[in-house]
PLY file of the C-alpha trace (Angstrom):
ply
format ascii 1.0
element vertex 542
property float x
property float y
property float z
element edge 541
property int vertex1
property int vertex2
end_header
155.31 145.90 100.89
153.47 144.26 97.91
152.73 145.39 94.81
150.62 142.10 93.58
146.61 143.48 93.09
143.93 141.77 91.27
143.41 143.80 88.13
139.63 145.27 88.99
141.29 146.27 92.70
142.80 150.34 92.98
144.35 150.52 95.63
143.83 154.44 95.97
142.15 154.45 99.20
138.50 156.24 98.44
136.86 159.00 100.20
133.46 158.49 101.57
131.19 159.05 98.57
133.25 155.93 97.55
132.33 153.55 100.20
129.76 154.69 102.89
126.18 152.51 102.37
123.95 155.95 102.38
125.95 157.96 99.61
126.22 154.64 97.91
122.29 154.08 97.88
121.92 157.98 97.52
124.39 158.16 94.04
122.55 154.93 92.27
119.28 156.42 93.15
119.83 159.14 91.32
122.02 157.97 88.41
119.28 154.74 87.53
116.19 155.01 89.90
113.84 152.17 87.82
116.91 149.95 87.74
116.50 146.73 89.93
118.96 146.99 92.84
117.98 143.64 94.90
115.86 140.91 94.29
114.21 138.77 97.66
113.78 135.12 97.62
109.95 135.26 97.50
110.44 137.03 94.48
110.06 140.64 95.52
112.19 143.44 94.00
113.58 146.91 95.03
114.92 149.33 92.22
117.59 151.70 92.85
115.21 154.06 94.21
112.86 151.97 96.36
115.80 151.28 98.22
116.91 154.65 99.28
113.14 155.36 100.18
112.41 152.16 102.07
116.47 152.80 103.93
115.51 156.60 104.69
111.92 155.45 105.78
113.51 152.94 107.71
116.22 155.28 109.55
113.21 157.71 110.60
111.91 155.21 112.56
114.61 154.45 114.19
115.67 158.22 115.08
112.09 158.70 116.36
112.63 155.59 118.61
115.81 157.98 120.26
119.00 155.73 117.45
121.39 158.34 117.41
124.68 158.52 115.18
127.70 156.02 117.11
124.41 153.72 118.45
124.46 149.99 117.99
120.83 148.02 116.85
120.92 144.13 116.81
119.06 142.57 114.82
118.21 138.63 114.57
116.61 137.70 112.26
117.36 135.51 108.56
118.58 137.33 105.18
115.48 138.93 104.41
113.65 142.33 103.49
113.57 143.19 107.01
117.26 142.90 107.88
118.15 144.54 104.71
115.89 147.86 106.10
117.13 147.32 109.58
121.05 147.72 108.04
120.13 150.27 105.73
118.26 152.32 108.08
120.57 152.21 110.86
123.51 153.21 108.60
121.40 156.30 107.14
120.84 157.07 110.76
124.40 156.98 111.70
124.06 153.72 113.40
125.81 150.27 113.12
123.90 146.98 112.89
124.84 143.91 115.10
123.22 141.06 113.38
123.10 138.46 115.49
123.54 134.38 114.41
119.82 133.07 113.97
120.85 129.48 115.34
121.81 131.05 118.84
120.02 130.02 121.36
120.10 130.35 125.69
123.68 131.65 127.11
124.85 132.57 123.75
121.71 135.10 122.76
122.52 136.61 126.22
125.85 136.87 125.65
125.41 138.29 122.05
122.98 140.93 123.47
124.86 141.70 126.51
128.26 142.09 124.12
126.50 144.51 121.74
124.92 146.65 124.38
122.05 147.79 121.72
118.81 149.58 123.38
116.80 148.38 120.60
116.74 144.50 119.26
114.96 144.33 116.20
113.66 140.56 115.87
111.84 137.18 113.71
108.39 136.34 115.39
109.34 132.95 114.91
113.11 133.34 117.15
110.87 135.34 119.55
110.37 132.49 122.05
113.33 131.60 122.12
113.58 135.22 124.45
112.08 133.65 127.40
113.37 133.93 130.31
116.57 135.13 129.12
118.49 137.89 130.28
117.88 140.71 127.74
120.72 142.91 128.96
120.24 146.58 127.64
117.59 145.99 125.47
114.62 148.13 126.40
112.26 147.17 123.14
111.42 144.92 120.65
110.32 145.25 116.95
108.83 142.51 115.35
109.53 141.90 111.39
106.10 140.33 110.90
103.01 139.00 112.19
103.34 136.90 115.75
100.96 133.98 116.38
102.81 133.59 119.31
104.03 136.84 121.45
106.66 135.83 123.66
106.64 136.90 127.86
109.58 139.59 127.77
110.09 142.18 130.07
110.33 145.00 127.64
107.56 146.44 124.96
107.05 144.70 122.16
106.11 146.30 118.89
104.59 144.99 115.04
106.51 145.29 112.10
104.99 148.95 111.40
107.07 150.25 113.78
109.96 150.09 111.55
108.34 152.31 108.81
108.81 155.82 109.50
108.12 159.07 107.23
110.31 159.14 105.19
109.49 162.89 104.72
110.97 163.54 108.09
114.56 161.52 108.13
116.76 163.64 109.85
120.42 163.90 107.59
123.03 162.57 109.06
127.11 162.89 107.82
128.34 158.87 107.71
132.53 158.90 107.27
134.54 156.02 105.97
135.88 155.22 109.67
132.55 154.80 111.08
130.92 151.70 111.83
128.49 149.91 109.47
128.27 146.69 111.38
128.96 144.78 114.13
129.70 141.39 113.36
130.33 138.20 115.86
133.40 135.75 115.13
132.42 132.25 115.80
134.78 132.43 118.93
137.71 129.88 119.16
139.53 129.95 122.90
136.41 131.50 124.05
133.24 133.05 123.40
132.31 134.63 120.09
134.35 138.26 119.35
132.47 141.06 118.51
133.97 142.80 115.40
133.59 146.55 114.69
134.24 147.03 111.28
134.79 150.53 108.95
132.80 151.04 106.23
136.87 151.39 104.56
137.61 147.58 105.77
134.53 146.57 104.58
134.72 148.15 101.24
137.64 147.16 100.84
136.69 143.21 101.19
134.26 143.47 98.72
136.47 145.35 96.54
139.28 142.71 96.31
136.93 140.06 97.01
134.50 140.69 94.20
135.87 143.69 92.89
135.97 141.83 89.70
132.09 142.95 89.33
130.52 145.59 86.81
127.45 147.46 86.99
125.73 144.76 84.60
126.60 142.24 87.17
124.27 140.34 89.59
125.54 138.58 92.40
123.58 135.82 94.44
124.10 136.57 98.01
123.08 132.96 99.87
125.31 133.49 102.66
123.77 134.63 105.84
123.70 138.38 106.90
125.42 137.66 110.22
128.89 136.76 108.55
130.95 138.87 106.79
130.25 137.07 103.72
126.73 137.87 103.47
127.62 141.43 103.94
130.26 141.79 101.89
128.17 140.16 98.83
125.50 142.74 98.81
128.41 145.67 99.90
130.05 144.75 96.70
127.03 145.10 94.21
126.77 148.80 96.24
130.36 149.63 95.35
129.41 148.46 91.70
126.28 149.55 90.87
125.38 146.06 90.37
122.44 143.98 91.65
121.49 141.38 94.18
119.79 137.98 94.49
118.95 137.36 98.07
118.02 134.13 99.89
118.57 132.77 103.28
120.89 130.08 102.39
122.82 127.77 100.41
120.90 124.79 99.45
123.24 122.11 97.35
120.41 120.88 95.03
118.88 124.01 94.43
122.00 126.21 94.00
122.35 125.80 90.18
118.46 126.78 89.84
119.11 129.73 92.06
121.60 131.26 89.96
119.19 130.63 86.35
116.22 131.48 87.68
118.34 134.98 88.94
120.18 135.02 86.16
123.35 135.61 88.65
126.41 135.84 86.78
128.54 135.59 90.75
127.67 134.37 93.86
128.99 135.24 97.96
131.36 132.11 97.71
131.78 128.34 96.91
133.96 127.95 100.13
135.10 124.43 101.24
132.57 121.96 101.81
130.22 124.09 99.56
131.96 123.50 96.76
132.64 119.54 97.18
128.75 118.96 97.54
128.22 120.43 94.52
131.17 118.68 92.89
129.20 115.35 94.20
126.04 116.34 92.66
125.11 114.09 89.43
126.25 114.80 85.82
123.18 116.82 84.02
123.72 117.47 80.21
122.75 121.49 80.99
125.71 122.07 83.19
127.49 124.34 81.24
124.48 126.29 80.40
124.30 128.86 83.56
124.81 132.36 83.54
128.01 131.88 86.53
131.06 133.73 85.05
133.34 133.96 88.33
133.20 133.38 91.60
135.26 133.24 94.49
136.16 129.37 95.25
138.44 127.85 98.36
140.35 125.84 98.32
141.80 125.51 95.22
142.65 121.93 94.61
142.10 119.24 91.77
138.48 118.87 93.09
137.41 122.77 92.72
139.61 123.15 89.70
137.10 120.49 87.85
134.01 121.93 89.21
134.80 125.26 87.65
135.38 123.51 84.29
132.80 121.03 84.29
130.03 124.68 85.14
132.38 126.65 82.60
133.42 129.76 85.14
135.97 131.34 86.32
137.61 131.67 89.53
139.51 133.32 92.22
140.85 132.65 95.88
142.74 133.80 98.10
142.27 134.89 102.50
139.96 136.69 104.51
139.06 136.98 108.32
136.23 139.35 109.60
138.43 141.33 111.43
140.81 141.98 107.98
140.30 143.03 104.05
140.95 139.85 102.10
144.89 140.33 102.84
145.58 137.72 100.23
144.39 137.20 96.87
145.14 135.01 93.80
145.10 135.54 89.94
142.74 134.55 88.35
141.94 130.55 87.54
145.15 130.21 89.84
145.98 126.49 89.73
148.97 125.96 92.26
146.93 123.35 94.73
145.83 125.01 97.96
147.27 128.78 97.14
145.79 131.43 98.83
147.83 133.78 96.98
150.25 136.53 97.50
149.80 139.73 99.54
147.94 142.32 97.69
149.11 146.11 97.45
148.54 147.80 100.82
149.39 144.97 102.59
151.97 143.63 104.87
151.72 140.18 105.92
154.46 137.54 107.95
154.61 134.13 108.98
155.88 134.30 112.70
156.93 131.91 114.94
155.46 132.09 118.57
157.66 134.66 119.66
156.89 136.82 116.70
160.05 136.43 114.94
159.43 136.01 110.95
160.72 132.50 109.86
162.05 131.50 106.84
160.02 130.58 103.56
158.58 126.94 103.66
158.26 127.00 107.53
155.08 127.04 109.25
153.90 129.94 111.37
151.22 131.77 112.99
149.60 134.67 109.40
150.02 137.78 111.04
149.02 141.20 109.18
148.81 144.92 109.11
147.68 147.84 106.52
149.84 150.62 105.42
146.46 152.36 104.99
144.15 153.24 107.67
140.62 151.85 108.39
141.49 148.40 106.29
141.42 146.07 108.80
139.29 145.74 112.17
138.49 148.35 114.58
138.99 146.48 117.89
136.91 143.21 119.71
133.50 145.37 121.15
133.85 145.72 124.95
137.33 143.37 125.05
140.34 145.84 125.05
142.39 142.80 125.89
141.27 140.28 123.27
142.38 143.77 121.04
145.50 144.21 122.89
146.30 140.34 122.08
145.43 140.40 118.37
147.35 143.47 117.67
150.61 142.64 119.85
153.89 144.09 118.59
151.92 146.10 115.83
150.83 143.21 113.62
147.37 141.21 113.85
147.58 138.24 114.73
145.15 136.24 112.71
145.73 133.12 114.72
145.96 130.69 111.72
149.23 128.83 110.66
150.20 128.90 107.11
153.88 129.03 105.17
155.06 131.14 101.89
156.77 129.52 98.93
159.98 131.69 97.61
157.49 132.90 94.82
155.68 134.96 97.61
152.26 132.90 97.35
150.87 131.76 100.85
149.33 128.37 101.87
146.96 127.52 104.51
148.15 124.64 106.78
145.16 124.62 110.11
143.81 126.80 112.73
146.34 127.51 115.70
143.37 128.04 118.15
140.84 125.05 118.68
138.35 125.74 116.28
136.23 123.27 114.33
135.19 124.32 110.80
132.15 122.73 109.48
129.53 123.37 107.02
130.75 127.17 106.44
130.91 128.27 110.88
133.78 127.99 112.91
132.78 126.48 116.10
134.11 127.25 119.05
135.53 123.97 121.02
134.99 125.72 124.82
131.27 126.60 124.12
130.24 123.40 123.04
132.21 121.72 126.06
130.34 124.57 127.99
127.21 122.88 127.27
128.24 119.61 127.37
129.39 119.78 131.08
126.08 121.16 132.08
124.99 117.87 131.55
125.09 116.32 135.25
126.24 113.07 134.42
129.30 114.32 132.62
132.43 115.00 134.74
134.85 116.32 132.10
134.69 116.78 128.13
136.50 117.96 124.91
135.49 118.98 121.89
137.81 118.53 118.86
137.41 118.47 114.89
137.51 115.29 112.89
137.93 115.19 109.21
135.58 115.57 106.94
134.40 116.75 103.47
136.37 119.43 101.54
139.10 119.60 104.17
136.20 120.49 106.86
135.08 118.46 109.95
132.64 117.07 111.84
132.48 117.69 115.70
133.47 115.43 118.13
133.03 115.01 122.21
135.33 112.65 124.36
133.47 112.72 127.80
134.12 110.69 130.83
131.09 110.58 133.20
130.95 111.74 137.14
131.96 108.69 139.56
129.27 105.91 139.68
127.47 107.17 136.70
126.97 106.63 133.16
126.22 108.71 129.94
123.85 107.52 127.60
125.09 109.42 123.99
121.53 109.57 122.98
120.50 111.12 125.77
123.37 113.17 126.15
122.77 114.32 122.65
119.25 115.24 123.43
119.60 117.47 125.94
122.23 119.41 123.67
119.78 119.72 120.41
117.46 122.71 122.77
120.63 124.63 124.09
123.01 124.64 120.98
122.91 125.82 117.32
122.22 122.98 115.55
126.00 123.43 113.30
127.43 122.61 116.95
125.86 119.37 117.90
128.58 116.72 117.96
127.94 113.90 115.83
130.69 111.56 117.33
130.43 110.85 121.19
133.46 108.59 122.71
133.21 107.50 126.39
136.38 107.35 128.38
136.56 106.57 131.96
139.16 109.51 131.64
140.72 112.12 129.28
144.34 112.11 128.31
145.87 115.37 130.59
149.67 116.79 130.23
151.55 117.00 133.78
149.63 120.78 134.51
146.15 118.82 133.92
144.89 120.29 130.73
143.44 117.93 128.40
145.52 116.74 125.53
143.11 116.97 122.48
145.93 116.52 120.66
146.22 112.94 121.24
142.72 112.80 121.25
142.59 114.29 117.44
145.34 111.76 116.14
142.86 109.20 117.17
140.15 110.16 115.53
136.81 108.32 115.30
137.61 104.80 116.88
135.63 102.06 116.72
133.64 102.36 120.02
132.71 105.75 119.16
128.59 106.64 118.72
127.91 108.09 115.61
124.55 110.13 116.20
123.73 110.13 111.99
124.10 106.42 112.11
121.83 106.65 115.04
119.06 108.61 112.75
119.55 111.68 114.29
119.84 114.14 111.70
120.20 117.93 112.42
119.44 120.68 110.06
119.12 125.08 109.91
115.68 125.94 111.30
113.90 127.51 108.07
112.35 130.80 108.78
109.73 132.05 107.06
110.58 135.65 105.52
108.89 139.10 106.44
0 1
1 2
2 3
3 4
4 5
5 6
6 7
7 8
8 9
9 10
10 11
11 12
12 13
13 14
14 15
15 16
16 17
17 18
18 19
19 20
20 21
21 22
22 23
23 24
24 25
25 26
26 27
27 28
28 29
29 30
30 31
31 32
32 33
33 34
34 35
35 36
36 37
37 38
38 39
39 40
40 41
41 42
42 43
43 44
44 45
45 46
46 47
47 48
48 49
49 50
50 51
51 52
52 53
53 54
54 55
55 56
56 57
57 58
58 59
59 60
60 61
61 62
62 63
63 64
64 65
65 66
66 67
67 68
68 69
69 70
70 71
71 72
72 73
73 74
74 75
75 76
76 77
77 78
78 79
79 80
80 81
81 82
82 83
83 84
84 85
85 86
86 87
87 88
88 89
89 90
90 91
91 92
92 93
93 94
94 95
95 96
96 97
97 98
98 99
99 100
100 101
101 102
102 103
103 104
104 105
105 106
106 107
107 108
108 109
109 110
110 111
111 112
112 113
113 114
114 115
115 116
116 117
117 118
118 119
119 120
120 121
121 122
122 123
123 124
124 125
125 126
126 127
127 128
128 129
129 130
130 131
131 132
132 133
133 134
134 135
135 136
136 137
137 138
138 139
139 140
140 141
141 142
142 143
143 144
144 145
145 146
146 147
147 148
148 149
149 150
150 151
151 152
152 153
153 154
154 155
155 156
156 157
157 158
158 159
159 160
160 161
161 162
162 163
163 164
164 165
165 166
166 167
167 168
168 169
169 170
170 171
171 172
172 173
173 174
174 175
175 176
176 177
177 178
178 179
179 180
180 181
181 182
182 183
183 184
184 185
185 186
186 187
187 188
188 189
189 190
190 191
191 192
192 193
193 194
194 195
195 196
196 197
197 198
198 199
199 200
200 201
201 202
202 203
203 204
204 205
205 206
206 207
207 208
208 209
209 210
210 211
211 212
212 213
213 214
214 215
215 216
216 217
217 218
218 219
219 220
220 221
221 222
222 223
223 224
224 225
225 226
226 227
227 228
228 229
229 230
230 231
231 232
232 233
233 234
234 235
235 236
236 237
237 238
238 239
239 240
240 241
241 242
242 243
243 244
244 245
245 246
246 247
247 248
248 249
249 250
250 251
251 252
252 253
253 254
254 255
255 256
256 257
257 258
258 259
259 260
260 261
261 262
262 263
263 264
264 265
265 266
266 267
267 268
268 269
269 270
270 271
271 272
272 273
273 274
274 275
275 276
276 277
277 278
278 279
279 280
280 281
281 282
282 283
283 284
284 285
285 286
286 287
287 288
288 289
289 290
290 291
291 292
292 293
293 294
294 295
295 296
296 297
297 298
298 299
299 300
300 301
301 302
302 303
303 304
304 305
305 306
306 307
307 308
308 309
309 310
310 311
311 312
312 313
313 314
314 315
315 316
316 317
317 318
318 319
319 320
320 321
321 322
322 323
323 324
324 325
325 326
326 327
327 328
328 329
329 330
330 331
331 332
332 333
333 334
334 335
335 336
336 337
337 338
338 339
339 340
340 341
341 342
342 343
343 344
344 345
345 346
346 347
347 348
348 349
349 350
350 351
351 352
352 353
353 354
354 355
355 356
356 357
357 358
358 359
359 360
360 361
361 362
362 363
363 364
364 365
365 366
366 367
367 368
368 369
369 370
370 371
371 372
372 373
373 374
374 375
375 376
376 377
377 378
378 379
379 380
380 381
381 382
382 383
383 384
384 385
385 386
386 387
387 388
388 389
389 390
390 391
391 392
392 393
393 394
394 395
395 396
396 397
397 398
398 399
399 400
400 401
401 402
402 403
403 404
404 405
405 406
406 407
407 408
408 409
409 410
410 411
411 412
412 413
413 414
414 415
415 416
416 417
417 418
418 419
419 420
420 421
421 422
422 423
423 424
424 425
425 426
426 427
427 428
428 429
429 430
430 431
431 432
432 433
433 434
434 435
435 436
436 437
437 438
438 439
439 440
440 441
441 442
442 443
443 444
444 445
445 446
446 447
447 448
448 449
449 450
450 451
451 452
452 453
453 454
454 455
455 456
456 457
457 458
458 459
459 460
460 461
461 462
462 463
463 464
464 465
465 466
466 467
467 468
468 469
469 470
470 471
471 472
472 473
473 474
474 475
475 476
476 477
477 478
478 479
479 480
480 481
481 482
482 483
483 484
484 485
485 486
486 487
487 488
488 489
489 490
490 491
491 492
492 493
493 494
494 495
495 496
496 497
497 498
498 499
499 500
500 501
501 502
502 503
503 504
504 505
505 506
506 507
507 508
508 509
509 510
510 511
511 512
512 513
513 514
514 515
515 516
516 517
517 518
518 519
519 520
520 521
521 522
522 523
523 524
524 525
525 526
526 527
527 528
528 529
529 530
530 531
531 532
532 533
533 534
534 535
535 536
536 537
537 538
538 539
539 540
540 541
């Protein structure tokens, strides 16, 4: 067992006045209600106090619409007021929120709601088409965030954003422990469709506690990751824990990012995380670099690149390893600079590089990360409504994160690639099976893969080899086309290849391995060289 912590990180496990959202909220509310507590991107800001009001306000609603303590609301909708009262409310009501991914679209929203199982889907007017004809599973009504110019057709009531404020006079108490569930959050699935996570408000404490733990009360952290991964709720869980404040916007925007964090005065932010942090990097020389309020921030991965952005914007940094189904198992000092550390295994945590059979192998040899906790609630609660996706993870006792690093003799970890088929790009993991899901819906297409090709800040860009049914032919344009309405637009390859057929090992599975050492070849079609130029749908906020 380790006994490596950051210094700002006790590992005393806490009880639930510690860590639970509504004592949280409750505590600051009382000990500094005029103090500013989170700040919107349009500008708008809650104090300490507003907060607990709007949350409890929020949470009557929802118990007078039947949310009971152990219930599950989805949400889907961008980082915004609204999502912040959904999560607050349903957590004062007992309830855990199941934000859903704001680029999903057909099968996947389906799947999302069917996985989740929520009675009530709280959701953006402007996503609210995107509900037609879909199945709506459990759902059995709607609540907008805002006005509608457009109501959708849905088969269940729909209601305006009033619905959502209750009396606050009337909130019904409810006892929230440190096991129970705060959210529900979706994996971007790898070997299959996205995993729904149940988290503890412990593990997710916990996260922000080692993760940004380094915060104080006088602290302000911007929070531009979205609300539907764990780093957008582990960003504004921190400043709870802390007593510290928020600066909330939808997203990370490259050429605004330094303005966010003046104008905000932010002194961290949810993450400079590969590619983030090289299109920064790339961003031209301005003589007011250095003056920004930034004093640390968590930054991955550390190499020669990330080192010199943190010098040449005069903070500090940290690193280190986090999953949403763990609690940042592995964490660096601080301003580490061994190239591409994730750092050693903090207190509380065991953690093993295994071979396939689960046998530990020796330092400097690559193997699958597996982890456990010597303390109870710090990692994941099980994959919602997949006992054996849960059963898989946790084999032999350990979980299996599914992710091949090696140690050095000095105990430090190093991340080497993703054992499963996942393709990392601009912050989501993509799953390769759901985008060759869609892509052999296309009738001209008789088999695909989807693979990863490299590209900035040890990312990738994604990548289809198709070869087309007998006697046909597939245009990539067109092909590409009929992908842009049924996928998130983060999964839309950019690189089509055409092969009359794939390369297949002697049992017939495609060997995207030799596919992957190829690469992009020259008689690949490159859809941003074609013009075709994707980017995140931009909401308006309620």
């Amino acid at each position: 067992m380790s006994d490596f912590h950051p210094p700002w990180f006790d590992p005393t496990p806490p009880d639930r006045d510690d860590c639970v959202v509504p004592r949280l909220i409750d505590r600051f509310a009382a000990a500094k209600p005029d103090r500013p507590f989170i700040r919107f991107e349009n500008g708008e800001v809650w104090t300490w106090a507003e907060t607990r009001q709007k949350a409890r306000a929020t949470a009557q609603a929802l118990q007078a619409r039947g949310v009971k303590p152990g219930d599950i609301v989805a949400a889907w909708a961008p980082n915004s007021q609204a999502l912040v009262r959904a999560w607050f409310g349903a957590n004062y009501a007992g309830a855990a929120l199941a934000p859903i991914n704001t680029s999903f679209r057909g099968r996947l929203m389906e799947y999302a709601l069917a996985k989740t199982g929520a009675k009530l889907l709280i959701l953006h007017p402007e996503l609210a088409l995107r509900l037609e004809g879909l199945s709506l599973a459990a759902v059995e009504e709607v609540i907008l965030t805002g006005p509608c110019t457009d109501r959708p057709n849905l088969p269940v009531p729909i209601f305006d954003h009033e619905a959502l404020i209750g009396d606050e006079g009337a909130y019904v108490h409810v006892d929230v422990e440190q096991w129970d569930t705060p959210v529900i959050i979706f994996t971007s699935g790898t070997t299959g469709p996205s995993k729904a996570v149940v988290t503890s408000y412990m593990q997710e404490w916990v996260t922000a506690c080692v993760t940004y733990g380094y915060m104080t009360a006088e602290d302000r952290i911007l929070v531009n990751l979205p609300m539907f991964h764990v780093g957008g709720i582990s960003g504004i869980l921190a400043a709870l824990a802390r007593g510290a404040s928020v600066a909330l916007f939808e997203a990370f925007d490259t050429r605004q990012f330094w303005d966010m964090v003046r104008e905000t005065g932010s002194t961290t932010c949810s993450g400079l995380i590969g590619a983030l942090s090289t299109f920064l990097k790339k961003e031209p020389t301005r003589p007011n670099d250095g003056d920004n309020p930034l004093r640390i921030c968590t930054l991955s991965p550390i190499s020669e690149d990330t080192i010199a952005l943190a010098r040449r914007f005069g903070f500090e940094f940290i690193s280190g390893f986090n999953m949403t189904e763990t609690s940042t198992p592995l964490v660096t000092d601080v301003n580490e600079t061994v190239m591409h550390s994730c750092g050693r295994a903090r207190t509380g945590m065991e953690c093993r590089i295994v071979d396939a059979h689960d046998h530990e192998v020796p330092d400097g040899t690559i193997g699958e990360l597996v982890v456990r906790s010597a303390v109870p609630w710090q990692l994941f609660k099980g994959y919602l409504g997949d006992p054996t996706a849960t059963a898989e993870a946790w084999r032999n006792g350990w979980f299996h994160t599914g992710d091949l690093l090696w140690r050095d003799p000095e105990g430090r970890y190093y991340f080497v690639d993703r054992k499963k088929d996942a393709i990392r790009r601009r912050g989501e993991n993509i799953s390769s099976v759901e985008i060759e899901i869609e892509v052999s819906a296309y009738d001209r297409v008789r088999e695909v893969a989807a693979y990863g090709v490299d590209g900035l800040g040890g990312e990738q860009e994604v990548m289809i080899a198709v070869a087309a049914q007998p006697g046909e032919t597939v245009d990539p344009k067109a092909l590409i086309e009929f992908l842009v309405p049924r996928m998130a637009h983060f999964m839309v390859p950019r690189y089509v290849r055409i092969l009359d057929a794939l390369p297949k090992t002697p049992t017939n599975k495609i060997q995207k391995v030799e596919l992957r050492k190829e690469g992009v070849t020259a008689d690949c079609w490159d859809r941003e060289a074609a013009g075709i130029r994707l980017k995140r749908e931009k909401l308006s906020l309620h």
